[in-house]
PDB file of N, CA, C and O in Angstrom:
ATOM      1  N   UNK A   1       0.844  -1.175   0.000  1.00  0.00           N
ATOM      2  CA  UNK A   1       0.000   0.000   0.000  1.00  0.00           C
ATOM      3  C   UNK A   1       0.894   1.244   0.000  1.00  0.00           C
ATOM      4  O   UNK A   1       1.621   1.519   0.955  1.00  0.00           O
ATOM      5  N   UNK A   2       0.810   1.970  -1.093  1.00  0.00           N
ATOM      6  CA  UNK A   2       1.358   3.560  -1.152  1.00  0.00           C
ATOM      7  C   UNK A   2       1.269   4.611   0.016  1.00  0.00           C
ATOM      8  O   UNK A   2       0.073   4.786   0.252  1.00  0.00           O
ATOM      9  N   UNK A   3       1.779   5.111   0.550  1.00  0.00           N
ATOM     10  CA  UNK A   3       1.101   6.590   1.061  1.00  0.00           C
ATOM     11  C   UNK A   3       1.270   7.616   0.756  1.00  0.00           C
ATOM     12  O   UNK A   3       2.358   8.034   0.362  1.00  0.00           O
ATOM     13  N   UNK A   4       0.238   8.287   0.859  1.00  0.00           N
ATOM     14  CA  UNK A   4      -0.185   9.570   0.476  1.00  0.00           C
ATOM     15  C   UNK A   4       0.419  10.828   0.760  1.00  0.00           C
ATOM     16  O   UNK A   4       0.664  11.157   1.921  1.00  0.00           O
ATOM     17  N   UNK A   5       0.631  11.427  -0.047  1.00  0.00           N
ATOM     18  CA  UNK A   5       1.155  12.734   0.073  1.00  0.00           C
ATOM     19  C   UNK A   5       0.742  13.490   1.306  1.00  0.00           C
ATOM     20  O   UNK A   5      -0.322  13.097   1.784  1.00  0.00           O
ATOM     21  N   UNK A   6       1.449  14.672   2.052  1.00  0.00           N
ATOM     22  CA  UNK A   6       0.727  14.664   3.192  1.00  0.00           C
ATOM     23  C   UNK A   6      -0.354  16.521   2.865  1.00  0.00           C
ATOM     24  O   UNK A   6      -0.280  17.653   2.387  1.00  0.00           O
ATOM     25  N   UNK A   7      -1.175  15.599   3.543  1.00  0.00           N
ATOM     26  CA  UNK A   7      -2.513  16.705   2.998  1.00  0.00           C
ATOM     27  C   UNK A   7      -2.940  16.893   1.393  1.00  0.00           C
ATOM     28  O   UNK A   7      -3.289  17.881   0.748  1.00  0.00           O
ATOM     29  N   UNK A   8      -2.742  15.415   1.029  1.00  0.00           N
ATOM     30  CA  UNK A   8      -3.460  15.469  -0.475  1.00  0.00           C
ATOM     31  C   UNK A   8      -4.924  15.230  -0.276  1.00  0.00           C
ATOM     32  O   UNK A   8      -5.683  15.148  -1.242  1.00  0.00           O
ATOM     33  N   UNK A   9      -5.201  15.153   0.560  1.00  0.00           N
ATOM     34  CA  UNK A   9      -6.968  15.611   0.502  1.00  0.00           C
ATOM     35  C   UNK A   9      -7.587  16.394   0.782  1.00  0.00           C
ATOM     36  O   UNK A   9      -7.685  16.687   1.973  1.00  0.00           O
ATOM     37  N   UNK A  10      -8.285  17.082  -0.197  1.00  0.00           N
ATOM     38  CA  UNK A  10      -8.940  18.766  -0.268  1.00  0.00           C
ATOM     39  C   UNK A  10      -9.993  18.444  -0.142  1.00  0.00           C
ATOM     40  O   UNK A  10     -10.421  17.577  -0.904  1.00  0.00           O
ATOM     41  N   UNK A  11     -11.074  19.157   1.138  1.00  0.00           N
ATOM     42  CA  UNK A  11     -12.291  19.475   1.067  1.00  0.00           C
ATOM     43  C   UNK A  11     -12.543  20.703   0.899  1.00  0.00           C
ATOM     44  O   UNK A  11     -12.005  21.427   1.736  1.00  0.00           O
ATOM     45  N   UNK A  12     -13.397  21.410  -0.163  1.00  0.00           N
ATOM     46  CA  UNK A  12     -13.704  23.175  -0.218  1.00  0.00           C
ATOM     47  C   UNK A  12     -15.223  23.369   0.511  1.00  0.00           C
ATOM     48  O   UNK A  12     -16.268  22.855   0.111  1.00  0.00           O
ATOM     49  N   UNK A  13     -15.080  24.140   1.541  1.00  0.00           N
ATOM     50  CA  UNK A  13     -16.118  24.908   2.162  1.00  0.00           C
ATOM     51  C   UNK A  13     -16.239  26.197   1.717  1.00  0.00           C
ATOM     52  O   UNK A  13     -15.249  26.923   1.630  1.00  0.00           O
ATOM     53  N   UNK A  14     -17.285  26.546   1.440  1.00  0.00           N
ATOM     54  CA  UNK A  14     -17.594  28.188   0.803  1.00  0.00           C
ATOM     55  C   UNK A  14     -18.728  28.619   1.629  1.00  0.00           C
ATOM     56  O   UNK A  14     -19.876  28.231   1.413  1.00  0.00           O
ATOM     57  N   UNK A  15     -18.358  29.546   2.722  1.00  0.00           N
ATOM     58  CA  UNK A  15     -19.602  30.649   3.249  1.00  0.00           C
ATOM     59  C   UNK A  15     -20.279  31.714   2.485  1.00  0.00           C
ATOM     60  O   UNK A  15     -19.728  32.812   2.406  1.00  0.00           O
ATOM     61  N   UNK A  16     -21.517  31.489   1.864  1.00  0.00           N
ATOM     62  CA  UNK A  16     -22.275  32.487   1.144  1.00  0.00           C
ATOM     63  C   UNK A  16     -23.575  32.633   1.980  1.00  0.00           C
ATOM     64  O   UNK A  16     -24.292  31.659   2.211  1.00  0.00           O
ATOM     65  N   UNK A  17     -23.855  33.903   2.433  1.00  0.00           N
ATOM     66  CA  UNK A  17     -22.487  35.080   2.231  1.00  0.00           C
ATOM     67  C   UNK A  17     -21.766  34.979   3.585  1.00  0.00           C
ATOM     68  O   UNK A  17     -22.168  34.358   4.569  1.00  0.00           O
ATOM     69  N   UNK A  18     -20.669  35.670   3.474  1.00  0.00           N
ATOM     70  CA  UNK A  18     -19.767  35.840   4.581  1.00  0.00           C
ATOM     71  C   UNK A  18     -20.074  36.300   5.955  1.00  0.00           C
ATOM     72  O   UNK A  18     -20.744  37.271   6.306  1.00  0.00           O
ATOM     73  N   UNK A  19     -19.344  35.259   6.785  1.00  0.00           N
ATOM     74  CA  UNK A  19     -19.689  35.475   7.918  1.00  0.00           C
ATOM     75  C   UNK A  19     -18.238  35.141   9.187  1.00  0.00           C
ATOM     76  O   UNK A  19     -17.709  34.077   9.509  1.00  0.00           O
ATOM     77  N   UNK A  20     -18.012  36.371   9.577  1.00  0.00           N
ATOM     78  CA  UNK A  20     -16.930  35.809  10.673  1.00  0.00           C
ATOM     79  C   UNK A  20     -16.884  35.084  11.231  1.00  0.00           C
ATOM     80  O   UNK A  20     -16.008  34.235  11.070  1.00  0.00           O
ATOM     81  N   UNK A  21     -17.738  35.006  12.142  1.00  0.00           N
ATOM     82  CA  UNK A  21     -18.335  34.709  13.012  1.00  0.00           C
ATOM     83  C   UNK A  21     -18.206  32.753  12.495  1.00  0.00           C
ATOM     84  O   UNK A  21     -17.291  32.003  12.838  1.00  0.00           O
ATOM     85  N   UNK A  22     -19.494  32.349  11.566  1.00  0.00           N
ATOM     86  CA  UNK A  22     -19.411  31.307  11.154  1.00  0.00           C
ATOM     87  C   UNK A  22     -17.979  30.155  10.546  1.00  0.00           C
ATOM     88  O   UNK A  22     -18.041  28.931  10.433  1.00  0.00           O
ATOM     89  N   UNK A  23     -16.664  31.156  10.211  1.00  0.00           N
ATOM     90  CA  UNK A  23     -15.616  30.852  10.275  1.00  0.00           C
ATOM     91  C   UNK A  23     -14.803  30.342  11.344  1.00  0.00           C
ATOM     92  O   UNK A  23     -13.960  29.446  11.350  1.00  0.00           O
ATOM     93  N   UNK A  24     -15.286  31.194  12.359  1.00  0.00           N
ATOM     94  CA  UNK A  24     -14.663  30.630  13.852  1.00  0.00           C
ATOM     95  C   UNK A  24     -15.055  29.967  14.316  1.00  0.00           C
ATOM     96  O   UNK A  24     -14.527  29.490  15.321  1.00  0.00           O
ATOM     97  N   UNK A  25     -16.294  29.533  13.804  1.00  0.00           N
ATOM     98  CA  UNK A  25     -17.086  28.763  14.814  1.00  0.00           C
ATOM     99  C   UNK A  25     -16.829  27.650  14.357  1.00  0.00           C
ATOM    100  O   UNK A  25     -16.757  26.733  15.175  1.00  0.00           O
ATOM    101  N   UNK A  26     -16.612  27.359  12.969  1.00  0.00           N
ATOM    102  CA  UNK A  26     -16.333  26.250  11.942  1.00  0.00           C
ATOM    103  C   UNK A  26     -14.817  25.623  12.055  1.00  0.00           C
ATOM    104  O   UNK A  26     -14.462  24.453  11.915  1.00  0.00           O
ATOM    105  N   UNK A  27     -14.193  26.569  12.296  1.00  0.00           N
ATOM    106  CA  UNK A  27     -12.537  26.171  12.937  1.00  0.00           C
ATOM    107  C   UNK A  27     -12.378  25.972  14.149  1.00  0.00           C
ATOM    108  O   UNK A  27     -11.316  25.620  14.662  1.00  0.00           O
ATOM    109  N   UNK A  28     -13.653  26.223  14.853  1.00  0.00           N
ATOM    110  CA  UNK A  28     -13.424  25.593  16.400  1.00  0.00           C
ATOM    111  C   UNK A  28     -13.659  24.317  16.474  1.00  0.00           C
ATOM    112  O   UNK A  28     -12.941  23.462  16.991  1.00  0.00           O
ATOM    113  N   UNK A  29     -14.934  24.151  15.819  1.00  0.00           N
ATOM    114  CA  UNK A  29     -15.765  22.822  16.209  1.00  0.00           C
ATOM    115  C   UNK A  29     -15.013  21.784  15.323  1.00  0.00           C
ATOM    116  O   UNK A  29     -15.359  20.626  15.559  1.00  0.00           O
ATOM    117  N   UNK A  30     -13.805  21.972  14.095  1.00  0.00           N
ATOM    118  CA  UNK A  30     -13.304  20.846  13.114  1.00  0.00           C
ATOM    119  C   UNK A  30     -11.731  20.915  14.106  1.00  0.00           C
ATOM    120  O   UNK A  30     -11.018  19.961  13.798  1.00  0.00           O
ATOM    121  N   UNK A  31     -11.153  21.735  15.084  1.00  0.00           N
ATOM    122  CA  UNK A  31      -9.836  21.551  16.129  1.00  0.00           C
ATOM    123  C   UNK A  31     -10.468  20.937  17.010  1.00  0.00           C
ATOM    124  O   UNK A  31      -9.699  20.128  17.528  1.00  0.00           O
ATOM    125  N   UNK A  32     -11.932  20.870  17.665  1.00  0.00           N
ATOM    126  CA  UNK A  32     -12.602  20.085  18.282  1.00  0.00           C
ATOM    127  C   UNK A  32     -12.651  18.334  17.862  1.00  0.00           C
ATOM    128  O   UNK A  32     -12.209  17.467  18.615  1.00  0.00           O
ATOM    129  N   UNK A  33     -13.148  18.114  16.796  1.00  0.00           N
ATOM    130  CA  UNK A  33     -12.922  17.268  15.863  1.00  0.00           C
ATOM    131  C   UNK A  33     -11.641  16.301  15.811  1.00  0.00           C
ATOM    132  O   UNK A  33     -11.620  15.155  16.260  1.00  0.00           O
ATOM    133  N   UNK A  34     -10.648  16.922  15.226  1.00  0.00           N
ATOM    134  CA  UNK A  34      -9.657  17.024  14.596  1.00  0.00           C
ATOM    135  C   UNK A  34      -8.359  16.689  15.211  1.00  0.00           C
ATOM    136  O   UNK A  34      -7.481  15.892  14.881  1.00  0.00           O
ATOM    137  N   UNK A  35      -8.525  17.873  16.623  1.00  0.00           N
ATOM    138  CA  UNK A  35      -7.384  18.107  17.264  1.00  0.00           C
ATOM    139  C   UNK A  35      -6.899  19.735  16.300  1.00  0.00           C
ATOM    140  O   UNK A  35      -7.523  20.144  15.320  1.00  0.00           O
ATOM    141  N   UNK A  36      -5.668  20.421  16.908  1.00  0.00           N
ATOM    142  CA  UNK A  36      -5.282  21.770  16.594  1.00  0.00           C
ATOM    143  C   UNK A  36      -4.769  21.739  14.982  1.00  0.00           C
ATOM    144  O   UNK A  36      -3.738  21.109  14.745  1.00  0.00           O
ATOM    145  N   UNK A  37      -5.500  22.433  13.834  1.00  0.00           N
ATOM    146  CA  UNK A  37      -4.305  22.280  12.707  1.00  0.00           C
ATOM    147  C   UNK A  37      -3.440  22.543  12.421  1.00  0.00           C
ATOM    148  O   UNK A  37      -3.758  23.727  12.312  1.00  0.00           O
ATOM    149  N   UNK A  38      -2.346  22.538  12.115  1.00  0.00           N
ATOM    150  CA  UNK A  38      -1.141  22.890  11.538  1.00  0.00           C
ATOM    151  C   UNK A  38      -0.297  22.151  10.713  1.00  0.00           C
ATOM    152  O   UNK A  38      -0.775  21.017  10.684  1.00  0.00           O
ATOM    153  N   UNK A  39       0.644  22.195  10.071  1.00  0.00           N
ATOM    154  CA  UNK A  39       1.732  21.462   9.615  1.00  0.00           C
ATOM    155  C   UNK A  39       2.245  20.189  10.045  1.00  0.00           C
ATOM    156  O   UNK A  39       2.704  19.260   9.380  1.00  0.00           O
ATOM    157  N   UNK A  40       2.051  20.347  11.506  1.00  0.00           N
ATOM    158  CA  UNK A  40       2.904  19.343  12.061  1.00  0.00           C
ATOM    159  C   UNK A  40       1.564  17.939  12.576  1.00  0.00           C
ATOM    160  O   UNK A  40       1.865  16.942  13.232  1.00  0.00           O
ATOM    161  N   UNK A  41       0.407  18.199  12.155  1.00  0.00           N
ATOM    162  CA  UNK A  41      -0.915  17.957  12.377  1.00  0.00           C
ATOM    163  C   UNK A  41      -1.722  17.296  11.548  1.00  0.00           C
ATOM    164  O   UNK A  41      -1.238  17.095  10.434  1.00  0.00           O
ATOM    165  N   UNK A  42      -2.879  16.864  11.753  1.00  0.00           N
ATOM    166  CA  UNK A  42      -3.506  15.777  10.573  1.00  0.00           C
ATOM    167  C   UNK A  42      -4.480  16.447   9.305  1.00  0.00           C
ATOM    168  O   UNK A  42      -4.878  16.038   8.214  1.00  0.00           O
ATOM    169  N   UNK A  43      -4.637  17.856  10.189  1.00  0.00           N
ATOM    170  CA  UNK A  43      -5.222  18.928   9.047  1.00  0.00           C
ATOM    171  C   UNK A  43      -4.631  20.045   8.830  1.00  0.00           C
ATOM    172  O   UNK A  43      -3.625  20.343   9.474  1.00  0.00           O
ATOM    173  N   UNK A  44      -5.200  20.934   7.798  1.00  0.00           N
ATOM    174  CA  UNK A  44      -4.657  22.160   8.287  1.00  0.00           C
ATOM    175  C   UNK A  44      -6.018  22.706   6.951  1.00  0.00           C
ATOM    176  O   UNK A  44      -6.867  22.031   6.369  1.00  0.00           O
ATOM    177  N   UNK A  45      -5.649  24.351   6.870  1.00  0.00           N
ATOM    178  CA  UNK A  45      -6.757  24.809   6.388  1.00  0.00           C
ATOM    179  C   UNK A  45      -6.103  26.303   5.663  1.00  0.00           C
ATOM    180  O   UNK A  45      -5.321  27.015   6.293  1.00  0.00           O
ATOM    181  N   UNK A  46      -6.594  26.650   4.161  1.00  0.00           N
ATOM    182  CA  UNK A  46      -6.206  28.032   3.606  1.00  0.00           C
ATOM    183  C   UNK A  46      -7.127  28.370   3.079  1.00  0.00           C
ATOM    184  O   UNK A  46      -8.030  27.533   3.076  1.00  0.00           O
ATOM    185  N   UNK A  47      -7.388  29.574   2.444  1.00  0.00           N
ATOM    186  CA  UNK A  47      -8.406  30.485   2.005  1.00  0.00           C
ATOM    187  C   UNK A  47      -7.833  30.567   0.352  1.00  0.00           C
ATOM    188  O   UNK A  47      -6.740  30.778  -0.173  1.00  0.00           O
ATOM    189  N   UNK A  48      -9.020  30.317  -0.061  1.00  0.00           N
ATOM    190  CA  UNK A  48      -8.902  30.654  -1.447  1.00  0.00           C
ATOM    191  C   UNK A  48      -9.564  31.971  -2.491  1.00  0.00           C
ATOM    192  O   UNK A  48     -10.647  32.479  -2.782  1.00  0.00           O
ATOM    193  N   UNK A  49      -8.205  32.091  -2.775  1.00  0.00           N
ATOM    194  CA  UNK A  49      -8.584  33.938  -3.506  1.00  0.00           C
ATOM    195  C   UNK A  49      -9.631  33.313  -4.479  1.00  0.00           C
ATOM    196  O   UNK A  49      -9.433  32.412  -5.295  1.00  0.00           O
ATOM    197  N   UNK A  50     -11.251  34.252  -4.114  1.00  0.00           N
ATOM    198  CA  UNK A  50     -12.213  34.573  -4.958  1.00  0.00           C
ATOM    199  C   UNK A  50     -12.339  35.873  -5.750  1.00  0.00           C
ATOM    200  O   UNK A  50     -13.305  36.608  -5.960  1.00  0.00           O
ATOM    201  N   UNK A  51     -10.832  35.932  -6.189  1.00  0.00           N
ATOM    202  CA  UNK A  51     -10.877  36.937  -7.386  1.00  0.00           C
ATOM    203  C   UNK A  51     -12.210  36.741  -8.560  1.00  0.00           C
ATOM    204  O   UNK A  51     -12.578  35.690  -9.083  1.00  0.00           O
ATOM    205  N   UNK A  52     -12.743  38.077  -8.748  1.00  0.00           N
ATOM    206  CA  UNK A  52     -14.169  37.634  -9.761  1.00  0.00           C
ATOM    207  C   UNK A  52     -15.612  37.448  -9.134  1.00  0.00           C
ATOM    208  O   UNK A  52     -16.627  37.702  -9.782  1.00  0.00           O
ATOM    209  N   UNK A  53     -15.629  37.091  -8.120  1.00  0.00           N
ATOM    210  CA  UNK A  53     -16.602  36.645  -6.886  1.00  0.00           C
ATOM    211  C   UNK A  53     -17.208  37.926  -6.358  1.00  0.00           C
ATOM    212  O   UNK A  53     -16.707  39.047  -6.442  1.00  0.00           O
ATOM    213  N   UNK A  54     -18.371  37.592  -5.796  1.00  0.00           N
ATOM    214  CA  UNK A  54     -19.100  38.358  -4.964  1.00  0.00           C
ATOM    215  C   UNK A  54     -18.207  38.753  -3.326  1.00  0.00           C
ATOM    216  O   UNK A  54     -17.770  37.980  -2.474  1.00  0.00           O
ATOM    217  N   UNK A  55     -18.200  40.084  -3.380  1.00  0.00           N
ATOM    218  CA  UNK A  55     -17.664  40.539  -2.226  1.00  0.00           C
ATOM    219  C   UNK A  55     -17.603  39.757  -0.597  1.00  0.00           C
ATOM    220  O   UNK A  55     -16.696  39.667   0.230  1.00  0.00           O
ATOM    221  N   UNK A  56     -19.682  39.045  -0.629  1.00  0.00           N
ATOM    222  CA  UNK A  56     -20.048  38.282   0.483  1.00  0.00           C
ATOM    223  C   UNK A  56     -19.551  36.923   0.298  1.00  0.00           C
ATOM    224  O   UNK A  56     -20.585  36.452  -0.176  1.00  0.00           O
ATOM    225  N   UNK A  57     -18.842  36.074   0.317  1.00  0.00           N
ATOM    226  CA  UNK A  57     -18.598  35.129  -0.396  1.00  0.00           C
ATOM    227  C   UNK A  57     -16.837  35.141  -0.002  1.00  0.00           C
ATOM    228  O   UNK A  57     -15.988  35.999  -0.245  1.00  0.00           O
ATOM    229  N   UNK A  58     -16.707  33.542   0.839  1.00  0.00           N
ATOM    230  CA  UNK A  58     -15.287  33.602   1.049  1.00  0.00           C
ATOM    231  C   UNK A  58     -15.121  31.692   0.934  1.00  0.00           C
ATOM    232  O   UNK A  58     -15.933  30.973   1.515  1.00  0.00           O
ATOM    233  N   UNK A  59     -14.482  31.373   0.479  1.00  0.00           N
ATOM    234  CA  UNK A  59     -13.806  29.728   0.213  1.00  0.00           C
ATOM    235  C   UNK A  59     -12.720  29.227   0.892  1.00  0.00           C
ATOM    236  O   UNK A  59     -11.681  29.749   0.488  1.00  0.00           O
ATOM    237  N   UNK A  60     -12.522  28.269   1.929  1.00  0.00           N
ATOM    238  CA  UNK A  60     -11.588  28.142   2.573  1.00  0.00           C
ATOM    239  C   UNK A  60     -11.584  26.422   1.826  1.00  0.00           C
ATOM    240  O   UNK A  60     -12.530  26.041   1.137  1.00  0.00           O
ATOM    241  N   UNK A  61     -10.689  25.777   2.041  1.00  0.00           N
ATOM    242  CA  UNK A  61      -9.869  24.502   1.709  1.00  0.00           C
ATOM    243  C   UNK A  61      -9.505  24.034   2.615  1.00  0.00           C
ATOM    244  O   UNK A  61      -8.506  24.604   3.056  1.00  0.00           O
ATOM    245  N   UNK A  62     -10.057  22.643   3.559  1.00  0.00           N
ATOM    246  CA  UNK A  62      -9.312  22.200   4.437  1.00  0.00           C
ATOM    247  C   UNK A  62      -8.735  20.407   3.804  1.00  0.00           C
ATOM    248  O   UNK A  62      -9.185  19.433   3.200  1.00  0.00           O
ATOM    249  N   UNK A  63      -7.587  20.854   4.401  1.00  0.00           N
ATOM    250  CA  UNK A  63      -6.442  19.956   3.695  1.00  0.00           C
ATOM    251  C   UNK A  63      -6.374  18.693   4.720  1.00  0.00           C
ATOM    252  O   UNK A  63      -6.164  18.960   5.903  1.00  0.00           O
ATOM    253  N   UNK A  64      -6.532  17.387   4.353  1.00  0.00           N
ATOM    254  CA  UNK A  64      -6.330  16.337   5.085  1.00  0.00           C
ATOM    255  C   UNK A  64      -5.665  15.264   5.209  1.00  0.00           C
ATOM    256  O   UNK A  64      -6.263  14.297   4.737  1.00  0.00           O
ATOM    257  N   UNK A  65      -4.153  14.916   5.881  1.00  0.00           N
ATOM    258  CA  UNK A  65      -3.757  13.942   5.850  1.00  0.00           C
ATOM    259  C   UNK A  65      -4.025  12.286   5.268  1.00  0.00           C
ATOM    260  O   UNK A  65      -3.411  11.403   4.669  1.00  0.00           O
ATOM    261  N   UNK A  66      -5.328  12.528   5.867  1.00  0.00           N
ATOM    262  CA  UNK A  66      -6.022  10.679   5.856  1.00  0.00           C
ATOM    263  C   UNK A  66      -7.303  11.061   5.607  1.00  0.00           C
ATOM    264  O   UNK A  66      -8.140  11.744   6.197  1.00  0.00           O
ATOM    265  N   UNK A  67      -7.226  10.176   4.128  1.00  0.00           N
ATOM    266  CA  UNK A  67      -9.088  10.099   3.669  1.00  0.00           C
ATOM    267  C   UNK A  67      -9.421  10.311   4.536  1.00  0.00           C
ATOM    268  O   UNK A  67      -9.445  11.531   4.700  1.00  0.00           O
ATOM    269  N   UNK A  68      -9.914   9.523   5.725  1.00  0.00           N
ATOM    270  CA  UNK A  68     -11.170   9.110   6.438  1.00  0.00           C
ATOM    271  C   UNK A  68     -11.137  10.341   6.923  1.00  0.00           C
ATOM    272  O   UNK A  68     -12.289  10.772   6.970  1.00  0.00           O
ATOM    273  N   UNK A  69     -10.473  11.001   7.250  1.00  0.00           N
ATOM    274  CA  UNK A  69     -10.456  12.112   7.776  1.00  0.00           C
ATOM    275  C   UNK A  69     -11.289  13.258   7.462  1.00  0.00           C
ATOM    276  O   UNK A  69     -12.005  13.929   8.205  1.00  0.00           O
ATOM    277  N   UNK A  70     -10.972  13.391   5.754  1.00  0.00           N
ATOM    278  CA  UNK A  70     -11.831  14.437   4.781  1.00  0.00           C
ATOM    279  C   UNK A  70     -13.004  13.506   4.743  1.00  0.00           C
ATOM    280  O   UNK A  70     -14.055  14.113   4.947  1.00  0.00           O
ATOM    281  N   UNK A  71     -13.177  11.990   4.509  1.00  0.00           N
ATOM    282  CA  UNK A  71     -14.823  11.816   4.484  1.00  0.00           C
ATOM    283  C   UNK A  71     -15.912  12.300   5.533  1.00  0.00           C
ATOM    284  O   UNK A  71     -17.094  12.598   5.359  1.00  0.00           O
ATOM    285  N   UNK A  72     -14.987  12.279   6.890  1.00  0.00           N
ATOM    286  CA  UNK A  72     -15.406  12.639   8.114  1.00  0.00           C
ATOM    287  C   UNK A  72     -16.249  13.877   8.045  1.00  0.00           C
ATOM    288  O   UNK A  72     -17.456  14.096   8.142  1.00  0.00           O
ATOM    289  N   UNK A  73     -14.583  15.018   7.730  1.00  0.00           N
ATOM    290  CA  UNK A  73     -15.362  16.394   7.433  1.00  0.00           C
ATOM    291  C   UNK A  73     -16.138  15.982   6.499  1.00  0.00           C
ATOM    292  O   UNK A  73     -16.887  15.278   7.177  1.00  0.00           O
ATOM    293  N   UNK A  74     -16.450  15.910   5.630  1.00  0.00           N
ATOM    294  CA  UNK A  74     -17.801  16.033   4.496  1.00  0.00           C
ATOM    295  C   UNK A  74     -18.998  15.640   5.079  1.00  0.00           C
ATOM    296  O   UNK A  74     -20.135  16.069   4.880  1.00  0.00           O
ATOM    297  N   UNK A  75     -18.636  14.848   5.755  1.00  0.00           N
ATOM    298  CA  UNK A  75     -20.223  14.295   6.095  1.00  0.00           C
ATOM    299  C   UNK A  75     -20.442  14.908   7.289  1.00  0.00           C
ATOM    300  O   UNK A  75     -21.606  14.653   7.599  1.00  0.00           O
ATOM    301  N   UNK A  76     -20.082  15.381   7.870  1.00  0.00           N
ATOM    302  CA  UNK A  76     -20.630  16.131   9.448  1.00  0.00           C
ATOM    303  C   UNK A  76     -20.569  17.705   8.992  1.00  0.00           C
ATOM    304  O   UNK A  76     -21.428  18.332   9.611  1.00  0.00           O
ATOM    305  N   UNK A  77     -19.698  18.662   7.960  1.00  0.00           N
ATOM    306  CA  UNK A  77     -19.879  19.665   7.489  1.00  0.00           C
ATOM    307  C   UNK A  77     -20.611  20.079   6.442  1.00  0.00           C
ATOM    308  O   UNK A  77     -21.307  21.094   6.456  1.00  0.00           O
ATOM    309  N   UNK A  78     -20.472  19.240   5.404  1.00  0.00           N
ATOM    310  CA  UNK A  78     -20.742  20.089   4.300  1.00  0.00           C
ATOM    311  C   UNK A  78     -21.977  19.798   4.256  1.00  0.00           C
ATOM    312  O   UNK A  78     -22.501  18.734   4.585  1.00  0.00           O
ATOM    313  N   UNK A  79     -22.711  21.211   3.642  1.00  0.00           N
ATOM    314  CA  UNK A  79     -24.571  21.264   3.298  1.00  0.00           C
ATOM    315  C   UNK A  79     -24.821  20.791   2.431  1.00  0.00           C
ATOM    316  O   UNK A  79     -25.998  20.742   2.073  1.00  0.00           O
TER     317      UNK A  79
END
């Protein structure tokens, strides 16, 4: 069995429309989850430039070590 690049699994979350608030709350409850992200960690998470996009409207990418991990997030996050 191969392994995986580390954090070759992308899940994209997009808040429409934007909300601080819902960002923090969303990075609390997936370090809740998860444990803390970073580099040295099983997730981690960046924002993706919505150049072209509606002002309200922000896309973050959370990056995941281990499938099960991103199936996890998908199914307990995404709408």
């Amino acid at each position: 069995m191969s392994e995986s690049a580390p954090f070759s699994h992308r899940v994209r979350y997009e808040f429409v429309p934007y909300s601080y608030q819902q960002v923090r709350d969303l990075l609390r409850e997936v370090a809740l989850d998860f444990g803390p992200p970073g580099r040295t960690r099983s997730w981690q998470f960046e924002s993706v430039t919505t150049a072209g996009k509606g002002h309200d409207e922000f896309i973050m990418d959370f990056l995941f070590q281990d499938p099960h991990d991103a199936i996890m997030f998908g199914l307990k996050y995404l709408r």
